[in-house]
NUDRENBA-988668 format. One record per residue: residue in one letter; x, y, z of N, C-alpha, C in turn. Coordinates in steps of 0.1 Angstrom, whole numbers, plus 2048, in hexadecimal, padded with zeros to 3 digits. Layout:
% residues N
aXYZXYZXYZ
...
//
This chain:
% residues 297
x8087F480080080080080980C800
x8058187F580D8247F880282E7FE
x8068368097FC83E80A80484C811
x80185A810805864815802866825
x7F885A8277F385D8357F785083D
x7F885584B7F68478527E6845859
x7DE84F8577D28498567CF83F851
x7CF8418457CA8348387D0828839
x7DE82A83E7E881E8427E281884E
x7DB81B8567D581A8667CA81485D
x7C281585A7B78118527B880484D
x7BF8068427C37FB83D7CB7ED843
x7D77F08517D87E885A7CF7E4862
x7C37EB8687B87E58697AF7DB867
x7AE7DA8577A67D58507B17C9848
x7BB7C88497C27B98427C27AD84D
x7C37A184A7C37978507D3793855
x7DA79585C7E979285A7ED78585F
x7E577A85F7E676F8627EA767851
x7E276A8497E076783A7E6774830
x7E97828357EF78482D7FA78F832
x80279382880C79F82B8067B1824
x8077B782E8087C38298127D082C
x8197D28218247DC82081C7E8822
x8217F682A81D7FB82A82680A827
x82881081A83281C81682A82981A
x82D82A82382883D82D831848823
x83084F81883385680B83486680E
x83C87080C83D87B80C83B87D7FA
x83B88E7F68338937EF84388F7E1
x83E8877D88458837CE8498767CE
x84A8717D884C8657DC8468557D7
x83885B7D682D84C7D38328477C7
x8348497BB8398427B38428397B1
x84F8427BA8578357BD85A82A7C3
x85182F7D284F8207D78468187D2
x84181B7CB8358137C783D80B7B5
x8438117B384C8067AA8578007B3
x85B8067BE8647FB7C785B7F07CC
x8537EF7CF8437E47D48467DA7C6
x8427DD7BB8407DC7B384F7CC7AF
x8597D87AC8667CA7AD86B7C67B6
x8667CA7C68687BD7CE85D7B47D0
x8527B37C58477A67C98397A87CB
x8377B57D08297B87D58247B47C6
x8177AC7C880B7A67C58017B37BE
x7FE7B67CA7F67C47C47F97D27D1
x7F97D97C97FA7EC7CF7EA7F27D2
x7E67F97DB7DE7FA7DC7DD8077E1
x7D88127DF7D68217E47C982A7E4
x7C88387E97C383E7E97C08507DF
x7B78507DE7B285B7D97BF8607C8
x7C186E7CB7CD86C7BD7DB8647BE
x7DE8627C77EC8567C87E584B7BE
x7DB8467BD7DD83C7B67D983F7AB
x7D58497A17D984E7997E1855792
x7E885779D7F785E79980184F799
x80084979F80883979C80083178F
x7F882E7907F082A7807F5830772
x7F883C7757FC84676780B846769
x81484477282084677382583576C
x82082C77482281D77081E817767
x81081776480B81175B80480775F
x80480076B7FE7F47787F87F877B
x7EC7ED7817E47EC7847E17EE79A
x7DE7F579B7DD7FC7A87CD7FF7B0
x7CC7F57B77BD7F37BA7BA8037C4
x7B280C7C67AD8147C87A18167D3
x7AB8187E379E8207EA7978287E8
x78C8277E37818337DF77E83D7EB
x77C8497E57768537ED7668557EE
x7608507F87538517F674B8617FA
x7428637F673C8727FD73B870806
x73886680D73486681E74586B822
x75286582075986682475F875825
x75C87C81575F88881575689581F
x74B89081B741898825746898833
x74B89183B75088E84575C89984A
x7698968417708A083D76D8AF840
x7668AE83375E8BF8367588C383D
x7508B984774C8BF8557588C385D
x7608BB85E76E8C28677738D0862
x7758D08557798DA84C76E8E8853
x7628E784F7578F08577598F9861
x75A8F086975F8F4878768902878
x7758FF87277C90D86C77891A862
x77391085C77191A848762917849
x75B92183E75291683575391882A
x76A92382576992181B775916814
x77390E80C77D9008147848FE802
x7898F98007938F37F779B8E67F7
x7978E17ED7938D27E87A18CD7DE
x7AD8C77E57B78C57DE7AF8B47D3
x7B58B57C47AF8A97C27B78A77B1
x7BC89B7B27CA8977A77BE89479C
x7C189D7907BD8997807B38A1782
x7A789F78A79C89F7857918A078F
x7898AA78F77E8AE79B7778A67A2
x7728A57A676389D7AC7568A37A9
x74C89C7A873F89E79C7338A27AA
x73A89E7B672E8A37BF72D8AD7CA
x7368B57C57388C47CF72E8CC7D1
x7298CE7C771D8D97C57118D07D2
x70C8C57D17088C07DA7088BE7E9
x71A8BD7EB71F8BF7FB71F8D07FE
x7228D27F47238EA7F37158E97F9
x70A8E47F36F98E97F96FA8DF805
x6FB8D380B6FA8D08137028D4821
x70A8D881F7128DC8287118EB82B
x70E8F082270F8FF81F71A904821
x7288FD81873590681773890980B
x74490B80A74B9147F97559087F7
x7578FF7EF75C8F77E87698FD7DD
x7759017E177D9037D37838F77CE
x7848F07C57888E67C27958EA7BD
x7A18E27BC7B08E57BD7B38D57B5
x7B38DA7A67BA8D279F7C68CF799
x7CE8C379D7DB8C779A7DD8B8794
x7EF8BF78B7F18AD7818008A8789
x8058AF7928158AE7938108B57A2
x81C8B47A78218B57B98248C27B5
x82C8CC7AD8308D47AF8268E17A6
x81C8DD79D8108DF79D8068DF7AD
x8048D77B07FC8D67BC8068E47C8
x8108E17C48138ED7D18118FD7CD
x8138FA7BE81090C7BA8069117BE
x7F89077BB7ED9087B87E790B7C8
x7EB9057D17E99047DE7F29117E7
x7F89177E37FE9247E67F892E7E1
x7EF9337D47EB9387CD7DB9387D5
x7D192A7D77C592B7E07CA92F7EB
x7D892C7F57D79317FD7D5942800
x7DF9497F77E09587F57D495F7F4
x7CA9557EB7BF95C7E87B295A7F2
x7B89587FF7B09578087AA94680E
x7AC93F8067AC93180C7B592B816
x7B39288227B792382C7B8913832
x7AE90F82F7A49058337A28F8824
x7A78EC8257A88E181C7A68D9821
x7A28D281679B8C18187A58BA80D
x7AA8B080C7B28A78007B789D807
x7C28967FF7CB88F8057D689280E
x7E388780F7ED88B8197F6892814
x7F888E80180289A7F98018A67FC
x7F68AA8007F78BD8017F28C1814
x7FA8B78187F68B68288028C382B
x80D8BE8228178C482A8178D1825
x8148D381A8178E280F80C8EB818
x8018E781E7FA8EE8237FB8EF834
x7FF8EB8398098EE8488138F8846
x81C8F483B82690083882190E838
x81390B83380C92082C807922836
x8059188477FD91B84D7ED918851
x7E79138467DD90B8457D58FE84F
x7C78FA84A7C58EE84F7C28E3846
x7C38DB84B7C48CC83D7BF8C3845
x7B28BF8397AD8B18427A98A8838
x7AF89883B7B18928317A3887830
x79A88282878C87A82779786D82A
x78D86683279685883B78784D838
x79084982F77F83F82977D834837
x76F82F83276B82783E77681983D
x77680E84877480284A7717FC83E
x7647FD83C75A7F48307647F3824
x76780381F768808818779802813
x78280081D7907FC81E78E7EA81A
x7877E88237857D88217817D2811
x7787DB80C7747D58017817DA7F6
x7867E37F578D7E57F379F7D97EF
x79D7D67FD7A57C78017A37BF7F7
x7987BE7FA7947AD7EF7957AF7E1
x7917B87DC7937BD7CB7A57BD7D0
x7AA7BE7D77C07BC7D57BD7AF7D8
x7B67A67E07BB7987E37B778F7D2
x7A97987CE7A778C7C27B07927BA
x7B579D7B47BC79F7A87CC79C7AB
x7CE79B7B97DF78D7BE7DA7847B8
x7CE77E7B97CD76B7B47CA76E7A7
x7C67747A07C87727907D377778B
x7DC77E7907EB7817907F2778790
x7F17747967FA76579F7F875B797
x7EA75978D7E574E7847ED750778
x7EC75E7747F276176A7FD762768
x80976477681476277381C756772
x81274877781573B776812736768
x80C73576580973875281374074C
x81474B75181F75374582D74A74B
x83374375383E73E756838730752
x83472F74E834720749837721739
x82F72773083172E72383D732722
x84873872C85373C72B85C73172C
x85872673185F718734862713727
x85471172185270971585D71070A
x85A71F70885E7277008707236FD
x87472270C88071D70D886714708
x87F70A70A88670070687F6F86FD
x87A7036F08796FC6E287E6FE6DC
x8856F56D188F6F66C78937026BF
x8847086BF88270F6B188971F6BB
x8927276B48957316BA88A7406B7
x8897436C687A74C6C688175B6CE
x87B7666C98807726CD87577B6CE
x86F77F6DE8627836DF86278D6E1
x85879A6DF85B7A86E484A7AA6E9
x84C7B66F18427B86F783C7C46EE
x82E7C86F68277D26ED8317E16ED
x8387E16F18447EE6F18507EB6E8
x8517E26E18517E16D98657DC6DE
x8667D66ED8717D56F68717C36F2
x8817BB6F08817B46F187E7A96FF
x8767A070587179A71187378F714
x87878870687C7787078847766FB
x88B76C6FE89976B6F689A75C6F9
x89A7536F08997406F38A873F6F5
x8AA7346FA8B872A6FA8BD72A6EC
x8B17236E38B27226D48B57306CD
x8AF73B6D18B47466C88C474D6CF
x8C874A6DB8D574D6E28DE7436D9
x8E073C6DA8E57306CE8E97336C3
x8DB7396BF8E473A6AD8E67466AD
x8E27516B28E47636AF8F17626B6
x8F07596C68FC7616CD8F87726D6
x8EB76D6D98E277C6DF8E77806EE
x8EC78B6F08F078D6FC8E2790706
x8E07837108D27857188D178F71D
x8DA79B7228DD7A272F8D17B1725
x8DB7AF7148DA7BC7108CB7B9706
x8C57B17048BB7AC6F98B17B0706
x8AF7AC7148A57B17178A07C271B
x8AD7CA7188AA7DA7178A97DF70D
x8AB7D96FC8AB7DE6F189C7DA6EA
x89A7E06E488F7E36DD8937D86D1
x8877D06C988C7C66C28927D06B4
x88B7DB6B18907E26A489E7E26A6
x8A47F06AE8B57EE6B28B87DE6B4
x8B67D66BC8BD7CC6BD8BD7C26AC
x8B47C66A88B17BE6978BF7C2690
x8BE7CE68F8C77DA6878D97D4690
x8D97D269A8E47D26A38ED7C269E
x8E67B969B8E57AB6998E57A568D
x8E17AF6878DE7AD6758D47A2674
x8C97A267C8C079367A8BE79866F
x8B77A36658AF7A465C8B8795650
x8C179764D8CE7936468D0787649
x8D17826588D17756548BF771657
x8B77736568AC76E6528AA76B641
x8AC77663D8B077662A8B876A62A
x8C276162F8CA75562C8C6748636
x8B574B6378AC73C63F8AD735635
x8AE72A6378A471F62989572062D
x89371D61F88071862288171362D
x87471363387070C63F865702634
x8686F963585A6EA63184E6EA63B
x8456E76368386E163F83D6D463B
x8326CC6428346BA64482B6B8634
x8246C263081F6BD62382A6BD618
x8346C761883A6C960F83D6D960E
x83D6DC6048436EA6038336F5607
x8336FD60982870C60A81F7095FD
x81370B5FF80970D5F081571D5E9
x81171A5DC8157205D28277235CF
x82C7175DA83A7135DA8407205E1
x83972C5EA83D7345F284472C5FF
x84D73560385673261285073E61B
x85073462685373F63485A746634
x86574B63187075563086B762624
x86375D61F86176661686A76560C
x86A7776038707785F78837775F7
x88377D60589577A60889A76D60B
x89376260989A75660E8A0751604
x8AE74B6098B87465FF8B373F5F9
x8AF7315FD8AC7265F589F72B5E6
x8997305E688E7395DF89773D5D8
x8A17455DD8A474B5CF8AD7455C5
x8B773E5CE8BD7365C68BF72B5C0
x8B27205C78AE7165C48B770A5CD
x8C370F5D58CD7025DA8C86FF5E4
x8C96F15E48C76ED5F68D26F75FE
x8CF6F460D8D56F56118DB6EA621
x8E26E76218E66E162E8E36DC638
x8D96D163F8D36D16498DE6D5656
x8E96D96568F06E06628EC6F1663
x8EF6F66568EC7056558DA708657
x8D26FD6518C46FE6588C66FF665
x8CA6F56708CB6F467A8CF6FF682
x8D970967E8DE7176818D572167E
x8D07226718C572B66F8BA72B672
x8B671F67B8A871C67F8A2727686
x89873368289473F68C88473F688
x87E74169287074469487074F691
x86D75768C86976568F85B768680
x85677668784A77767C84D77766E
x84177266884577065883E773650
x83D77D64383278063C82477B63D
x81B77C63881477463881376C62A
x80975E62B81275762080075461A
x7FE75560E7F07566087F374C5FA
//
């Protein structure tokens, strides 16, 4: 869990079972959430779990999936009653993007709502020095702007979701651990297989980053494993000359015999096509590579 508060952390140790499970708990100053939350991340944690814009600001920073304490209106309304007590003119820190039910707690409560939209930490402090000057004193948000607003003098009070609210929360991290966990035993099994088949296979991810590299393609390329998994397959293609020795595959056969219309897998650059010679069942054996292939019609 990353959280700017040790409320939420109180909460949340509350509400976990620690007989069945573990919960890390990263207490975060203002810039901070991102990083530990990719440190979580490569020492093992299952799933990350947070509050209000931290876990949108970790979602958009990583790209992972980050299960989300919700902020309910009961909880905020709550807030704003403490808020009250000082102001009834109050300011609303809140990451990306507003809340749709102010105008509602504004008539029920009968206060003044400024909402304080910010994309960055050092946005949120401008913006929050700026409401302060102009007469705002008095905030409701999270723990990021706990401290910016002590510094100007201010009061800061952070929505501390219920019990209910934490718990269910829990279970949406405990089931999306078990289908984590499902899918990581499948994806290392496919990586097993991948391993140790003949055919040499070189896999890249949607970024277009090399992610797997076979026994069979280290063998005949000679692939350095250290540097193939930070290179992008284009550079590493270009670095290697695969395009080039792809152009000197032999046909690959089906068990019927040659391709309909006497076409190869290799396409138009394949030796044997162009020149008609066999070639070697040793040099097959070297050039043996999986990789994508025209399409063959």
């Amino acid at each position: 869990m990353v959280s700017h508060t040790e409320e939420l952390a109180n909460a949340a140790r509350d509400a976990i079972n620690p007989n069945k499970e573990e919960l890390i708990v990263q207490i975060v100053r203002k810039g901070e959430a991102v990083t530990a939350a990719q440190a979580l991340f490569d020492s093992g944690a299952e799933v990350i779990f947070a509050h209000m814009g931290v876990t949108r600001l970790i979602r958009n920073a990583t790209g992972k999936t980050v299960v989300d304490i919700p902020l309910s209106s009961i909880d905020l309304i709550e807030a704003f009653e403490k808020a009250r007590k000082i102001d009834s003119v109050i300011g609303l820190t809140s990451y990306l993007k507003p809340r749709g039910d102010l105008p509602k707690i504004e008539k029920l409560l009968d206060i003044s709502i400024h909402p304080i939209i910010f994309n960055s930490y050092s946005d949120m402090e401008a913006s929050l020095r700026k409401a302060f000057k102009n007469g705002i004193q008095v905030f409701v948000g999270g723990g990021a702007s706990r401290k910016v607003i002590g510094e100007l003098g201010g009061k800061h009070f952070v929505p501390e979701p219920r019990t209910e609210v934490v718990k269910e929360a829990l279970e949406e991290a405990r089931a999306l651990a078990k289908v984590r966990r499902k899918q990581q035993e499948s994806e290392e099994r496919v990586r097993t297989i991948i391993q140790e088949m003949d055919e040499g296979i070189i896999g890249i991810d949607q970024y277009g980053r090399i992610d797997i590299v076979n026994k069979r393609a280290h063998s005949i390329l000679g692939i350095d494993d250290q540097r193939a998994n930070k290179d992008t397959y284009r550079q590493y293609i270009k670095d290697i000359n695969l395009l080039n020795a792809l152009k000197n595959i032999p046909c690959r056969i089906s068990r019927a015999g040659r391709l309909p219309s006497g076409k190869c897998w290799n396409g138009p650059g394949c030796m044997q096509q162009r020149t008609g010679r066999s070639v070697s069942r040793a040099r097959q054996e070297r050039a043996k590579i999986l990789w994508p292939r025209p399409s063959i019609t």
